[in-house]
C-alpha positions in Angstrom: 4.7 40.9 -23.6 3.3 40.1 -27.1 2.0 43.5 -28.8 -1.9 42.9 -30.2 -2.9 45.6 -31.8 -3.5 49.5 -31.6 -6.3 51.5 -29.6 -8.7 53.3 -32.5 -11.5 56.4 -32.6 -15.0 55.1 -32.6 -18.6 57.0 -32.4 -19.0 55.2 -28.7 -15.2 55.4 -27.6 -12.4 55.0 -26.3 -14.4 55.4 -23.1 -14.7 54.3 -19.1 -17.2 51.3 -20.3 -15.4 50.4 -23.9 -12.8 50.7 -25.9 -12.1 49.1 -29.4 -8.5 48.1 -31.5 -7.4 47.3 -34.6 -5.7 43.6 -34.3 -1.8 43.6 -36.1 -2.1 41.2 -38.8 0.3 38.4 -37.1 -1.3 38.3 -34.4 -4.9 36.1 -33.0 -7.4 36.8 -30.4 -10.1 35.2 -29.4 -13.0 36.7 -27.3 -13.1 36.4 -23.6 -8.5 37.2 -23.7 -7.6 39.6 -21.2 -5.5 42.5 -22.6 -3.7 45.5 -20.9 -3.5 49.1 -21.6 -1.7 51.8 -20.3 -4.0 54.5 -18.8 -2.9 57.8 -17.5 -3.1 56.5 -13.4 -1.8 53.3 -14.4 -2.4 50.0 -16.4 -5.5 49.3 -17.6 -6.5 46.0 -17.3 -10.1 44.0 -20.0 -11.8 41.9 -21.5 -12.4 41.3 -25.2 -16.1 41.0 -25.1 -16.4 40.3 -29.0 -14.3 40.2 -32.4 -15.5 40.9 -36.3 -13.8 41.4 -39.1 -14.3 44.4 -41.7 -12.9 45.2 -45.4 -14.1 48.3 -47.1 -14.3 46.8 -50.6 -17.5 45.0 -48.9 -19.1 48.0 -47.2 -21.8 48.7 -50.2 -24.3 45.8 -51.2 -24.7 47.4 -54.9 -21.6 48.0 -55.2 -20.8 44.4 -54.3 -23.7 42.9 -56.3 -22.2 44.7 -59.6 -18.5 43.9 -59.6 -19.9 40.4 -58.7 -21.7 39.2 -60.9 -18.9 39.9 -63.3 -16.0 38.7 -62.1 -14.9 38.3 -58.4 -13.8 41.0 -56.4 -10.5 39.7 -55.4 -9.4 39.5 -59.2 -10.3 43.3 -59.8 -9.4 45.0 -56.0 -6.4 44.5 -53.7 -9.3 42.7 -51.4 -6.9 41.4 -49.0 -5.0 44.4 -48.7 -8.0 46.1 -47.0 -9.0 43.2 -44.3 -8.8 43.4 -40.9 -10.1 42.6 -37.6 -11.1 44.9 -34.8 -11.6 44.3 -31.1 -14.2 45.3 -28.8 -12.7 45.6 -25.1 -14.8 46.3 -21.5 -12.5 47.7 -19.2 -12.5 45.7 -16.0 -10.3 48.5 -13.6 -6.9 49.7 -13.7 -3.9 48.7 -12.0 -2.4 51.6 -10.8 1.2 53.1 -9.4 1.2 51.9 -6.3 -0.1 48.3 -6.7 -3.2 49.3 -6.1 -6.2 48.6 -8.0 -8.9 50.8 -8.8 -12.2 51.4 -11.0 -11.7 52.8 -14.6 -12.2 56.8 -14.4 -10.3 57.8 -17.1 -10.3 55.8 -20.9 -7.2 55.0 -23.1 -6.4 57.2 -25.5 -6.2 56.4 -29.5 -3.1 55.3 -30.3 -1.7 53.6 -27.9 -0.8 49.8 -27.6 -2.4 46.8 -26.6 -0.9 44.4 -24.9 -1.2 40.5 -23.5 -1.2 41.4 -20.0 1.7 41.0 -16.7 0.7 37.4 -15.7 1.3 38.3 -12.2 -0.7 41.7 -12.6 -3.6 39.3 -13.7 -3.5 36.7 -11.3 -3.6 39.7 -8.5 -5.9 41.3 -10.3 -8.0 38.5 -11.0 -8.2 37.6 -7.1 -6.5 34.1 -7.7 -4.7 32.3 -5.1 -1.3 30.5 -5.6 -2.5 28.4 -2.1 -5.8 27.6 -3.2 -8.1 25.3 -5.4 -6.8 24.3 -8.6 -9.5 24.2 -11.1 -7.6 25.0 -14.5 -6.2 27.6 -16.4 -7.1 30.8 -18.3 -7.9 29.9 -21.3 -5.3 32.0 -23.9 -3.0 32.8 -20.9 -0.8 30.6 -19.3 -2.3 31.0 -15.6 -3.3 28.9 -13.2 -6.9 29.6 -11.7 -6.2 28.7 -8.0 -9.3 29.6 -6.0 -8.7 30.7 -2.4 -10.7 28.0 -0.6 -12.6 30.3 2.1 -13.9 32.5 -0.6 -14.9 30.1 -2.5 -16.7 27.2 0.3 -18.0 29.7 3.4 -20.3 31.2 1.6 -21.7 28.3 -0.5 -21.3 28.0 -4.8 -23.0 26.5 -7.4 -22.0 24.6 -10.1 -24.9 25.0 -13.1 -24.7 23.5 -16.7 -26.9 20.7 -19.2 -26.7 17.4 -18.4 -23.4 16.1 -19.9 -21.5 19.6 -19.9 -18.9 18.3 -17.3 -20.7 19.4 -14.0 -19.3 16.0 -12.2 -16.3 16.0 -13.6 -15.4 19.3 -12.0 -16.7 18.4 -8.4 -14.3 15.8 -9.1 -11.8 17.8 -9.9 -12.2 20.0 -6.4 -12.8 16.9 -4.6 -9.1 16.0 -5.4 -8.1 19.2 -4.2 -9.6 19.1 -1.1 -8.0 15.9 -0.3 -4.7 16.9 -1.7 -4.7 19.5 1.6 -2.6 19.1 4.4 -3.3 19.7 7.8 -1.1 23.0 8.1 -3.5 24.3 5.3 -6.8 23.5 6.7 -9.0 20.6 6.1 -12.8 19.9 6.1 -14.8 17.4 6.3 -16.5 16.5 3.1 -19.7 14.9 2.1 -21.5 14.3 -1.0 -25.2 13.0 -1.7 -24.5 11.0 -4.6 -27.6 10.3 -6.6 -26.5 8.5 -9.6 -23.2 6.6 -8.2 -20.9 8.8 -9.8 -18.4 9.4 -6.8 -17.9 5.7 -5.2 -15.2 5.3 -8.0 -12.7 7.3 -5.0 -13.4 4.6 -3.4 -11.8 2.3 -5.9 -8.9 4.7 -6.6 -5.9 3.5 -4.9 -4.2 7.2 -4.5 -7.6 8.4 -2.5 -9.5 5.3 -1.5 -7.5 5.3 2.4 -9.9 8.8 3.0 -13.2 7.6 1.5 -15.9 6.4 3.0 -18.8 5.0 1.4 -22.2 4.6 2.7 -25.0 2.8 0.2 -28.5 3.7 0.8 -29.9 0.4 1.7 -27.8 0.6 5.4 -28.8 4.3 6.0 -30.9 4.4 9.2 -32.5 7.5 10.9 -32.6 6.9 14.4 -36.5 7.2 16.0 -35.7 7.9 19.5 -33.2 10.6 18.1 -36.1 12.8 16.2 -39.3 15.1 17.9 -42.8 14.6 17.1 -42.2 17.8 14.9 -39.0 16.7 12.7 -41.0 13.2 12.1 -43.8 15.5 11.1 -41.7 17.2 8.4 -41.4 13.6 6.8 -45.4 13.3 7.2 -46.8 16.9 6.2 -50.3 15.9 6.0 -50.7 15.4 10.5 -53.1 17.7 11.7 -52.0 19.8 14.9 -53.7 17.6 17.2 -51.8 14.9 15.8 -48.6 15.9 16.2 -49.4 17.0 19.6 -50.8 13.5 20.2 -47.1 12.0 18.9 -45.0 14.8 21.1 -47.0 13.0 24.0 -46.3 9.2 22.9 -42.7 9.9 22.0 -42.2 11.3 25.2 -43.7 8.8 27.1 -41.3 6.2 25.1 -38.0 8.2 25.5 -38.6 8.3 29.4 -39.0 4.7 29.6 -36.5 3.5 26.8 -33.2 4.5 24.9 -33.5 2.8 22.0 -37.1 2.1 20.4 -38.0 1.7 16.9 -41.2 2.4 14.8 -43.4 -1.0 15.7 -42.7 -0.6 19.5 -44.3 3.1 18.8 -47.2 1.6 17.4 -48.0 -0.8 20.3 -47.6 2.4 22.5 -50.4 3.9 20.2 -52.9 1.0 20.0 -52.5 0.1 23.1 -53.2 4.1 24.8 -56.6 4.6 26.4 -55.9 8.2 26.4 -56.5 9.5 22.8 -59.4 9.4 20.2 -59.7 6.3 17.9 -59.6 8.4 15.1 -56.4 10.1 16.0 -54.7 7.3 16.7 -55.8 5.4 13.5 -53.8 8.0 11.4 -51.0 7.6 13.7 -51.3 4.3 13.2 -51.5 4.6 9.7 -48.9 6.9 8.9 -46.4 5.3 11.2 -47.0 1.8 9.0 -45.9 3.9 5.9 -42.5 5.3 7.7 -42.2 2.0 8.9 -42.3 0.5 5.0 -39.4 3.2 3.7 -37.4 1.0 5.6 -35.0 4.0 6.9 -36.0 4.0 10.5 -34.4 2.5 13.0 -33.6 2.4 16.9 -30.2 4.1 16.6 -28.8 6.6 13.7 -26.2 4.7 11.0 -24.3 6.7 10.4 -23.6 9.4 12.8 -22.5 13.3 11.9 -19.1 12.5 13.3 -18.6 9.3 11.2 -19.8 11.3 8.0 -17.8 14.6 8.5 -14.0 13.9 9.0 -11.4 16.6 8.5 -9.3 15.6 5.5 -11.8 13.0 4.0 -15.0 12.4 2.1 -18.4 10.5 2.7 -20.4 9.8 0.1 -24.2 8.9 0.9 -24.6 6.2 -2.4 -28.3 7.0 -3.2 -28.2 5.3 -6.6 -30.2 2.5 -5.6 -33.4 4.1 -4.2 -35.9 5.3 -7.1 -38.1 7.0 -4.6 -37.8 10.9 -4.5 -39.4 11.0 -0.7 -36.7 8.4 0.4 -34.2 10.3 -0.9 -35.3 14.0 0.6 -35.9 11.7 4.1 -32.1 10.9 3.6 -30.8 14.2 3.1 -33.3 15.7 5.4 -31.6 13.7 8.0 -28.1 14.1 7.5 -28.0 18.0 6.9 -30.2 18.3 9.6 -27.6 16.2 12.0 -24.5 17.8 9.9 -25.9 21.3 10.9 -26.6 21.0 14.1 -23.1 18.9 15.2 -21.2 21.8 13.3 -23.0 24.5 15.6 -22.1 22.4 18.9 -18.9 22.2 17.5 -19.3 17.9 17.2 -18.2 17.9 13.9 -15.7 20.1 11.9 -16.3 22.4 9.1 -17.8 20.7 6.7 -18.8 20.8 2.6 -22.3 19.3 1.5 -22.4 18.3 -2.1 -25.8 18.3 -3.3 -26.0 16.5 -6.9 -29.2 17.1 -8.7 -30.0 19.8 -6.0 -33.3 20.7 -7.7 -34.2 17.4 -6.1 -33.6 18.4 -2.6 -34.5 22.2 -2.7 -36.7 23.0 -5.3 -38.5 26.3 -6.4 -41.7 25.1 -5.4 -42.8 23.9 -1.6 -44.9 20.6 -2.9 -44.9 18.7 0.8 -44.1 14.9 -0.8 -40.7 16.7 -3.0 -39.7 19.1 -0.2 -39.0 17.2 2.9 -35.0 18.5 2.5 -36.1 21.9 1.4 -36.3 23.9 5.0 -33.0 22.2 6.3 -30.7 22.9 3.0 -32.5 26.3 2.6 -31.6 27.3 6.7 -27.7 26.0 5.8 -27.4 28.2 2.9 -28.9 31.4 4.4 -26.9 30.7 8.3 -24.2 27.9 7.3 -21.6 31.1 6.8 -21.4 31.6 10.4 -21.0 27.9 11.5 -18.3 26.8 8.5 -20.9 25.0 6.9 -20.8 25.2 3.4 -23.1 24.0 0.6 -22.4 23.3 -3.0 -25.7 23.1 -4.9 -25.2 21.0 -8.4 -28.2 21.3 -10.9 -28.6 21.2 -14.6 -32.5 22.6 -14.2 -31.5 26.5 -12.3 -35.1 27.4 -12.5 -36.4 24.5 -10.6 -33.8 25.5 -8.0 -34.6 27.5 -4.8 -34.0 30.8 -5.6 -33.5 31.2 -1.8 -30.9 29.2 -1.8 -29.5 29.4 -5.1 -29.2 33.4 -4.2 -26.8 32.2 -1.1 -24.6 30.8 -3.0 -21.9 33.7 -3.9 -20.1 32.0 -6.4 -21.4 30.1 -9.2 -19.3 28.2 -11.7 -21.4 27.9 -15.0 -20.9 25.3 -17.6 -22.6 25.1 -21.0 -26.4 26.3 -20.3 -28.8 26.3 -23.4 -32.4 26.6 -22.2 -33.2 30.6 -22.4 -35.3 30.0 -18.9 -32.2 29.2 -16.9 -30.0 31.7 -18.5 -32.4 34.5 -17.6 -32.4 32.8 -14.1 -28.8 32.6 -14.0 -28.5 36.6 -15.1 -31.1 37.3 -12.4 -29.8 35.2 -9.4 -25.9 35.6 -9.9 -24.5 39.3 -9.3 -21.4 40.4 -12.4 -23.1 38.4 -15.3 -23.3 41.3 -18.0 -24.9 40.7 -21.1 -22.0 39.7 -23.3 -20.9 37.2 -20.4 -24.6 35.2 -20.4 -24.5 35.3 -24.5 -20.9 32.7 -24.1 -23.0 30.4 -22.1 -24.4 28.7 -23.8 -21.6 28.4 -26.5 -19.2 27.1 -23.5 -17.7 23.8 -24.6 -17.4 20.9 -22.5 -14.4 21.3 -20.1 -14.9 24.9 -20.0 -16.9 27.3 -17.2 -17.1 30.7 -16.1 -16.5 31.4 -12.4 -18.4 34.6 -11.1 -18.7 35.6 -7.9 -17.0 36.6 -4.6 -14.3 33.7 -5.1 -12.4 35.9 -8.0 -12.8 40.0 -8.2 -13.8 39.7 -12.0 -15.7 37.0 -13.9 -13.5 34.4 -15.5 -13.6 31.6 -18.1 -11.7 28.8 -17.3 -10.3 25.4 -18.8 -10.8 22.5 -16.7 -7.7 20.9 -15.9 -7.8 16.9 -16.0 -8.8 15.3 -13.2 -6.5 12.9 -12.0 -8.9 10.2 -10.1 -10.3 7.1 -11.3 -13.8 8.1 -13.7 -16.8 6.1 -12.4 -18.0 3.7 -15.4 -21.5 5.2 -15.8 -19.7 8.1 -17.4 -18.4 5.8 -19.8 -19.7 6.8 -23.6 -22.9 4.6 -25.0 -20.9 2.4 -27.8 -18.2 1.2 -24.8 -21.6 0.6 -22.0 -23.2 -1.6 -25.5 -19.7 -3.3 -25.7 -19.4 -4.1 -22.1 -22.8 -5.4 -21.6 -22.7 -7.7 -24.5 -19.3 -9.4 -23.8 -21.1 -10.1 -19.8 -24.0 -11.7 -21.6 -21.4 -13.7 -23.7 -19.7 -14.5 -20.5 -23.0 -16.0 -18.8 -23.8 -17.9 -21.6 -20.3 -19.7 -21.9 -20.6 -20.0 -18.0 -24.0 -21.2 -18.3 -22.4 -24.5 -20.9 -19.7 -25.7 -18.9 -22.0 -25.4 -15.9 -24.0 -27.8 -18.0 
């Protein structure tokens, strides 16, 4: 194990919360390295929160200003002689005789070494899986960050970062690893709301393309005769009680007499009933037309849970096309609502829902036309556990997401985030985020995250490893989209003359 440096007396330590060493000269570190220290109990195992350099021929402005402004400092004092760096370490727990591991009750004393640490002490101690996800390494140490899959999926995660810090690129990355599984390990059934087309390149991958499924938006159908007056009045907030008590009795009267209706045999039902008030139906009427315009509803779902959620493969719902934000919440609405319910009848099999842009679907704020999904994803994430129905909520806007259901999700693997609202939102939703953690975020660079939560025992950074799928072409950098597009429209035109 390479030696770093040696454990020094400060005015705050060595104590249980931090420690601080003096870095030999041939060696580097680099904040956010593990390091290990023998403890009495043990091995003590931390992380270097922060690095600065001192040199005691700089320590007094005046007497700096007046050597200065002669001649420089280095010509007159043995400056480099007296430079050196110095650590700052919080102790994470200690590894102790017995294999054990255990909180830090007693600190290092001055003196002793510091040391990279036993890779296999910190993959154990880090909580890291040899069988699970592979999302990267350490960065600094060479160890793979395998995340056990249960920890990380049963109780939902998060994936949180600006737009272009890489969030897609990692979902690809555990979208690979869930179809890498085998059946002895235990596969689920994947979906993904796709709102921008960035998944359907699988599908166009010939190492995964035999276990994708694509569905685009424009064939989606929610089935009518397979909804109650009151889910059809979660896509139409604004019926009065009446109302919907008007519909329960017309949808009723439709589902005894036929299996398979859609929207405009409803209406005839409506308009033609002697029973109700004009005015009632009128807004039946009305609001029926509208439903009947999204063009999503039809006399038979397309496609069903079971055809969506297949063990060892992924779905993606291809909601690109549609600009409409209600369209979209209808469609999700829909699906988790039929996802959840098969899983808890056992119709389906465990199950991940990817939620891209998930601000979209369960935002912060209840607003009736950009909630419709809300109630369904929030129920998943706060009872999904006990059903093995997982969520993973993708956002690059954390304070626009519900904090409900943010707050369910017990990992969270943070990208670059710069906006000071959604750091303090991150700090105050995800548990282990101390001070010096939240203060990296938003110097992260692309490819690298920090996973907290229940998935690892301790907060880690980690280096994206390369995903080895096909990238979809709207990822594709500006200059290379300008290049493409051009040499089409050159294309055209030179089909265009010998057409002529």
């Amino acid at each position: 194990m390479s030696e770093f440096g040696t454990v020094i007396s400060t005015f705050e330590g060595p104590c249980t919360r931090k420690f601080s060493f003096v870095i030999k000269k041939d060696q580097v570190v680099k904040r956010g390295q593990f390091v290990q220290v023998p403890v009495e109990g043990g091995k003590l195992i931390g992380r270097i929160a922060d690095v600065f350099k001192t040199n005691r021929y700089f320590m007094r402005p005046e007497s700096v200003e007046k050597y200065e402004s002669s001649k420089p400092m280095e010509e007159i004092f043995p400056v480099n002689n007296w430079e050196y760096l110095v650590a700052d370490v919080v102790p994470l727990g200690v590894y102790g005789k017995e294999g054990m591991f255990e909180e830090v009750s007693f600190p290092p004393s001055p003196g002793v070494r510091v040391h990279e640490p036993d890779h296999k002490i910190l993959h154990k101690f880090l909580g890291l899986d040899n069988k699970g996800l592979e999302i990267g390494e350490l960065p600094y140490h060479n160890v793979k960050v395998r995340v056990n899959l249960t920890k990380l999926l049963q109780k939902h995660f998060a994936i949180l970062a600006i737009s272009g810090a890489g969030k897609s690129y990692l979902a690809s990355v555990l979208l690979e690893e869930l179809l890498k599984r085998t059946r002895e390990e235990g596969q689920i059934g994947t979906v993904i709301v796709d709102t921008h087309g960035e998944y359907v390149s699988f599908a166009e991958d010939p190492k995964f393309s035999d276990r994708i499924g694509v569905f685009p938006a424009n064939e989606i159908r929610i089935g009518l005769p397979n909804l109650t007056s009151h889910q059809i009045a979660e896509f139409l907030p604004k019926l009065s009680t009446v109302q919907v008590r008007e519909l329960t009795r017309f949808l009723r009267e439709m589902k005894s007499g036929k299996k398979h209706f859609g929207i405009s045999e409803l209406i005839q039902v409506i308009e033609e009933d002697e029973k109700a008030k004009s005015a009632t139906k009128d807004v039946l009427v009305s609001v029926l037309y509208d439903l009947m315009e999204t063009g999503l509803f039809g006399a038979s779902d397309y496609p069903l849970a079971k055809e969506i959620a297949q063990q060892g493969k992924i779905s993606i719902i291809d909601l690109s096309p549609f600009i409409s934000s209600r369209k979209k919440q209808m469609v999700v609405a829909h699906i988790a609502r039929r996802l959840f319910n098969g899983r808890r009848d056992s119709k389906v099999p465990p199950f991940l829902l990817v939620l891209e842009e998930a601000h979209q679907f369960v935002p912060e704020t209840a607003k009736a036309e950009n909630a419709i999904s809300r109630g369904i994803v929030q129920t998943i994430a706060r009872e999904g556990r006990k059903f093995h129905a997982s969520l993973c909520l993708i956002s690059q806007r954390p304070i626009q997401l519900s904090t409900t259901a943010l707050s369910q999700c017990n990992t969270h693997v943070i990208l670059r985030v710069t906006n000071p609202y959604d750091l303090d939102h991150i700090g105050r939703s995800a548990e282990g985020i101390t001070r010096d953690l939240q203060n990296q975020i938003s110097g992260l660079r692309v490819g690298t995250g920090l996973i907290i939560g229940e998935s690892v025992n301790f907060p880690i950074f980690v280096k994206i490893r390369k995903r080895e799928s096909r990238e979809s072409k709207r990822g594709i950098p500006l200059e290379e989209a300008a290049k493409e597009f051009s040499e089409r429209a050159k294309q055209r035109k030179e089909d265009a003359k010998s057409f002529m």
